[in-house]
C-alpha positions in Angstrom: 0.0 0.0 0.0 1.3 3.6 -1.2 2.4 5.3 1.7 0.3 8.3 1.5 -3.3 6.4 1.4 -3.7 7.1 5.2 -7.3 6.5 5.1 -9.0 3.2 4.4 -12.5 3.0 2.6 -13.5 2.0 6.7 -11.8 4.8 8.5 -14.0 7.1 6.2 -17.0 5.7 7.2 -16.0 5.9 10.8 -15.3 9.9 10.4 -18.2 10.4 8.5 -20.6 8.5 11.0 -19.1 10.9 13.4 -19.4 13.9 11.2 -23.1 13.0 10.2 -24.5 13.4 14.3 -22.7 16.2 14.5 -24.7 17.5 11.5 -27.9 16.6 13.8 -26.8 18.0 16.3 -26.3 20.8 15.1 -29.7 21.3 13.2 -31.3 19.8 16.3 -29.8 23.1 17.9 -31.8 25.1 15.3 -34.9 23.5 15.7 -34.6 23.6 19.9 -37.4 26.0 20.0 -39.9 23.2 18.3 -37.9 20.5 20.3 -38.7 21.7 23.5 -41.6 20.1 24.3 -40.2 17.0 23.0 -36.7 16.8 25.2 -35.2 18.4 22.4 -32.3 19.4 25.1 -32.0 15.5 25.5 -31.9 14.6 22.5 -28.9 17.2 21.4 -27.0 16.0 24.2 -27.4 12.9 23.3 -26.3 13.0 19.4 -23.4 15.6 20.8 -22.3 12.5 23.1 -22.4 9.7 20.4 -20.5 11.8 17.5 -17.8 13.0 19.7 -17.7 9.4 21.1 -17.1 8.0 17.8 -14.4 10.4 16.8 -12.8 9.5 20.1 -12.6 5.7 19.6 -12.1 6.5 16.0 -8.7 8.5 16.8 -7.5 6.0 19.8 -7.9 3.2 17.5 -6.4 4.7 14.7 -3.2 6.4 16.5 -3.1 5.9 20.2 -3.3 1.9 20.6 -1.0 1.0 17.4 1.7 3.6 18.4 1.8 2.0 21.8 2.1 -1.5 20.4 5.0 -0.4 18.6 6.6 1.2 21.1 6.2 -2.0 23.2 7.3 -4.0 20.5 10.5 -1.5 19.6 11.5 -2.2 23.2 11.0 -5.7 23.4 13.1 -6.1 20.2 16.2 -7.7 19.7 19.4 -5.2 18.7 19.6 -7.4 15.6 16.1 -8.1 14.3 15.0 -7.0 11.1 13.1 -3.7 10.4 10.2 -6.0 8.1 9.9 -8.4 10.8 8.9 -5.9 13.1 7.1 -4.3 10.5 5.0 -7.6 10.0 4.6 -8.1 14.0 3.1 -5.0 14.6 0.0 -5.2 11.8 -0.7 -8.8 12.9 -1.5 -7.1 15.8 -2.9 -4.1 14.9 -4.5 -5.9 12.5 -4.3 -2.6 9.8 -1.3 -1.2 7.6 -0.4 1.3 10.4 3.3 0.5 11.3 4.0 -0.1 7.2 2.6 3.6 6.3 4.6 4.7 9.6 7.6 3.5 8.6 7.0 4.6 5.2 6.6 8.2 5.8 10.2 8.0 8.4 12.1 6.3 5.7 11.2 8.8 3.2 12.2 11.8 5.4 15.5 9.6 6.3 16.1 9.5 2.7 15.4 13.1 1.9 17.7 14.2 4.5 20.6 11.9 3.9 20.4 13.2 0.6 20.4 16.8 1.3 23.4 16.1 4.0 25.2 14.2 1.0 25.2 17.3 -1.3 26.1 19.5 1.4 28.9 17.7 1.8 29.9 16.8 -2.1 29.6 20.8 -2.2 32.0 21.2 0.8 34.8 19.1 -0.6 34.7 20.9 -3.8 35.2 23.7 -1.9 38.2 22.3 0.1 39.8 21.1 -3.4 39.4 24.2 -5.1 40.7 26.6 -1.8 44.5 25.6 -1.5 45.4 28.7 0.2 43.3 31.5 -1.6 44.8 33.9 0.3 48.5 33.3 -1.5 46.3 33.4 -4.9 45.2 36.3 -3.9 48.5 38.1 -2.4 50.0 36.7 -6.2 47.4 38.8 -8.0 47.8 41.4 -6.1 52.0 41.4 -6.5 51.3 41.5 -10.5 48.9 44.2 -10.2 51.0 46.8 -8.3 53.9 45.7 -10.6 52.3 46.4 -13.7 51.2 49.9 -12.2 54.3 50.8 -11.1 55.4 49.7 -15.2 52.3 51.6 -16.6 50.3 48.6 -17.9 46.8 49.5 -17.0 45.3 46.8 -18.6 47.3 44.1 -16.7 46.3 45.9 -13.8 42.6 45.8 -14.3 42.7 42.2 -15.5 44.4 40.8 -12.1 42.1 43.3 -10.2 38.7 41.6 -11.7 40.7 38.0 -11.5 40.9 38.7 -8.1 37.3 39.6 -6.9 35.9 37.2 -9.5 38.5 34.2 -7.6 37.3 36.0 -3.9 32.9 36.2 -5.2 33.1 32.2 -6.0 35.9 30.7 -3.3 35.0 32.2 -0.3 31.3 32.1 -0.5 30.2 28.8 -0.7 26.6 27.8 -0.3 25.7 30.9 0.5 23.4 33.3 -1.0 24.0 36.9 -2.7 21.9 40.0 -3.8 20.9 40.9 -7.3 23.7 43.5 -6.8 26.2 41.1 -5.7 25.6 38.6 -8.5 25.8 41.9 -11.3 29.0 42.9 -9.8 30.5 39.6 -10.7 29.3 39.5 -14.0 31.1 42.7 -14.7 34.5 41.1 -12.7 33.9 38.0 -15.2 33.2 40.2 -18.3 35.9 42.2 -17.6 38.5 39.7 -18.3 36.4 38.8 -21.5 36.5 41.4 -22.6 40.0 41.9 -22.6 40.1 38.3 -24.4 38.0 39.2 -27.0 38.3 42.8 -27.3 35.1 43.8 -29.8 33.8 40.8 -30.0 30.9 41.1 -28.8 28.7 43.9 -26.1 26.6 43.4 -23.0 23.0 45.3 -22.7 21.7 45.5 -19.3 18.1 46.2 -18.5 16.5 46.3 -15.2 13.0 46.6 -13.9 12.9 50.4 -12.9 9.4 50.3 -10.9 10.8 48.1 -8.2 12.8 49.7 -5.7 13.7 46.6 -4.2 14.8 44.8 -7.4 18.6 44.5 -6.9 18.0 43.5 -3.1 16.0 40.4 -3.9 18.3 37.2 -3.0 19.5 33.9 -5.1 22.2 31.5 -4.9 25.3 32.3 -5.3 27.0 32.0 -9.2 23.0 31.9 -10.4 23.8 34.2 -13.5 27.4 34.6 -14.0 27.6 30.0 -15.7 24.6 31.5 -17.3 26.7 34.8 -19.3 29.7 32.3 -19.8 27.9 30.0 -21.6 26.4 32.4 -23.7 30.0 33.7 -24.5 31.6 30.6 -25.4 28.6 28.5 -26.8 27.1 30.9 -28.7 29.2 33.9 -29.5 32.9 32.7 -29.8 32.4 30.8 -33.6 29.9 33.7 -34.3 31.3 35.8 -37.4 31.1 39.1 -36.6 29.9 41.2 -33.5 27.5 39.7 -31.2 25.7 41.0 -28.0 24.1 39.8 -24.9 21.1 41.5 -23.0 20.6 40.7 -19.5 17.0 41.0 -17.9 16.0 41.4 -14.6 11.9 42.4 -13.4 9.7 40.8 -11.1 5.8 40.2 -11.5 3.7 39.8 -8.6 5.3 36.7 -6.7 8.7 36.8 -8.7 12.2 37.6 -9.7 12.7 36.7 -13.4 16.3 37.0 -14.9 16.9 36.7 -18.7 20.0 35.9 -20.4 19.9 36.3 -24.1 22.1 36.0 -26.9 22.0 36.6 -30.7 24.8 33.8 -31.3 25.0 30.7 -33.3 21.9 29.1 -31.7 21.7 25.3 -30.6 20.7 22.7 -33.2 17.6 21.1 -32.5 18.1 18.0 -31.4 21.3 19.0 -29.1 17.9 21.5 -27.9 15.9 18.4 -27.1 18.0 16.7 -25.5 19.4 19.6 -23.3 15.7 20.4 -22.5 15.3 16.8 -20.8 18.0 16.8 -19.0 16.9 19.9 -17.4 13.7 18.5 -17.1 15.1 15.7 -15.1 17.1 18.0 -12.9 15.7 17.9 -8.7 17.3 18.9 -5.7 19.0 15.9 -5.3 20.4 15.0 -8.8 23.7 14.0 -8.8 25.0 16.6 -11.5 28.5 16.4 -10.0 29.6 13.3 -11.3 28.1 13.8 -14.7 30.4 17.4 -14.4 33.6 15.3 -14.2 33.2 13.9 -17.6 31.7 17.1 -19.3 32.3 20.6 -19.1 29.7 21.1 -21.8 26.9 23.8 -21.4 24.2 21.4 -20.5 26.2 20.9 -16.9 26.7 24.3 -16.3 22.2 24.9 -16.7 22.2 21.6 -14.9 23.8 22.9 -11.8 22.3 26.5 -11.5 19.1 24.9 -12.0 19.9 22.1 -9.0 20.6 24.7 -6.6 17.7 26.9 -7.5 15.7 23.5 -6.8 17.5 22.8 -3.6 17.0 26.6 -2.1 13.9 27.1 -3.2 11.2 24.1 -4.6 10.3 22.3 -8.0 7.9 25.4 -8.7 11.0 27.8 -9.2 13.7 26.6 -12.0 14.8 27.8 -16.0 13.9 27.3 -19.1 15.8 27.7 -22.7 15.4 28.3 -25.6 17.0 28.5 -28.7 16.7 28.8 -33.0 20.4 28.0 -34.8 21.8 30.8 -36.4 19.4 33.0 -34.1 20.6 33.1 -30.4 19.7 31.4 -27.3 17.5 32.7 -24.1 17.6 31.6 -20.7 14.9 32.4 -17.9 15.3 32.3 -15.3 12.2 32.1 -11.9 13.1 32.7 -8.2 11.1 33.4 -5.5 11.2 37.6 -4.0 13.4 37.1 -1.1 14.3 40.4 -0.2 17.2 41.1 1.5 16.4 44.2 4.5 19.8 43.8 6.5 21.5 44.3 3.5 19.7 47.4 2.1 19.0 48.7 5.6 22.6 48.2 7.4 21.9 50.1 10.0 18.7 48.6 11.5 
């Protein structure tokens, strides 16, 4: 029996027996004035009585008596006996499916949070591998910054500058959660270096939602937009001939924070579409994208993982979607929840 059928076609009929003199009871009430010469009083005392009686046995029947039997029968067990044949014990005695649903509904909670522990800690040894001493990374930066100052080379200057905060924004903030702001600031650290790498290649259109005051306070997880930009850079504008641009969108509706990244690069063929589409599709908060990102840095992973972690944070209702015409461009939305940030915007309160 499916876990979640907590109510047999019986245990209805119990509850609606109940429910029904209730019902009486309380049109019995309404009708007291006509009842009174009748023991109408009695007899609404009486229904009263019976369908709160029959809730009562109802309930100790359904939860009291069989979690005491399994409590006595989980203390008289042996350290090694197994979890079915206690399982099997308890509804002979019970003589219903209670212990089964029981254990049902504790092994999937079990499950859930193993699972969420396990990419907690998947994420934390990334972390560890990819943090050898940051701070000497970022001291060496630094160093070849101030020396290509002191030799005039702005441009190597600026490029170690934005290496460094973009190095700083994704090693030293794991798991944790940023602003709109935060995440834009990034973008510009990442495009910086781009830029230098491709000089004109392409340009990068921003457009935010001027009617909220609150937009660039709203909260996501960390690196949400930044895999998003990249892959539009390298999958769809690198083999572009020409000049290309990007146009990043941010406004909310009534419940939401939607962020659009589009491009007017090579587009995706159709099938590579498809199957990119259900993989993403497949994507929950507990999908093991990190071992299929050992085998592929293609763009796929990159979606796969921003989409995880939205999952993770937020819920299944809250995700991305792509889309994409070859030899058009490629768009990616992006739906988070309005989590704004006060303490951030208000520092001193």
């Amino acid at each position: 029996m499916k876990s979640e059928e907590l109510f047999n076609k019986k245990d209805i009929a119990v509850l609606a027996f109940g429910a029904l003199l209730l019902l009486l009871q309380f049109l019995a009430g309404i009708a007291d004035g006509c009842l009174q010469g009748f023991g109408g009083a009695e007899i609404c005392s009486a229904v009263t009585a019976l369908g709160l009686s029959g809730i009562f046995v109802y309930l100790i029947k359904k939860w009291v008596i069989p979690a005491v039997k399994l409590n006595r029968l989980l203390n008289s067990a042996n350290e090694n006996e197994d979890i079915d044949g206690l399982i099997e014990k308890l509804d002979e005695s019970s003589g219903s499916d209670y212990s089964e649903r029981l254990f049902a509904g504790i092994t999937e909670l079990i499950n859930r949070e193993q699972k969420a522990q396990l990419l907690s800690t998947e994420a934390t040894i990334h972390v560890l591998q990819s943090q050898i001493n940051p701070h000497f990374l970022y001291n060496t930066l630094e160093t070849i910054r101030s020396k290509a100052i002191l030799q005039g080379n702005e441009e190597i200057a600026k490029m170690n500058e934005a290496l460094a905060t973009l190095f700083r924004y994704n090693i030293s903030r794991p798991g944790e959660m940023a602003t709109l702001a935060e995440e834009m600031e990034n973008v510009d650290s990442y495009l910086i270096i781009q830029q230098y790498r491709f000089r004109d290649k392409f340009k990068v259109t921003k457009i935010y939602d001027e009617t909220d005051d609150y937009l660039m306070s709203y909260m996501m997880p960390v690196l949400t937009i930044q895999p998003i930009v990249e892959n539009a850079i390298h999958h769809g504008l690198e083999s572009k001939v020409g000049t290309g641009e990007i146009i990043i969108r941010a406004f909310t509706t009534q419940n939401r924070l939607i962020i659009i990244v589009s491009d007017d690069g090579v587009g995706i063929p159709q099938e590579q579409l498809r199957v990119m589409k259900q993989k993403l599709e497949a994507v929950n908060s507990f999908t093991d994208t990190g071992a299929r990102q050992k085998k592929s840095r293609g763009e796929g992973i990159a979606l796969q993982n921003v989409l995880q972690r939205i999952k993770f944070y937020y819920g299944e209702e809250y995700g991305m979607e792509i889309t994409s015409a070859e030899g058009c461009g490629t768009t990616v939305e992006i739906w988070l929840p309005k989590i704004y940030d006060f303490k951030r915007r208000n520092p001193d309160v």
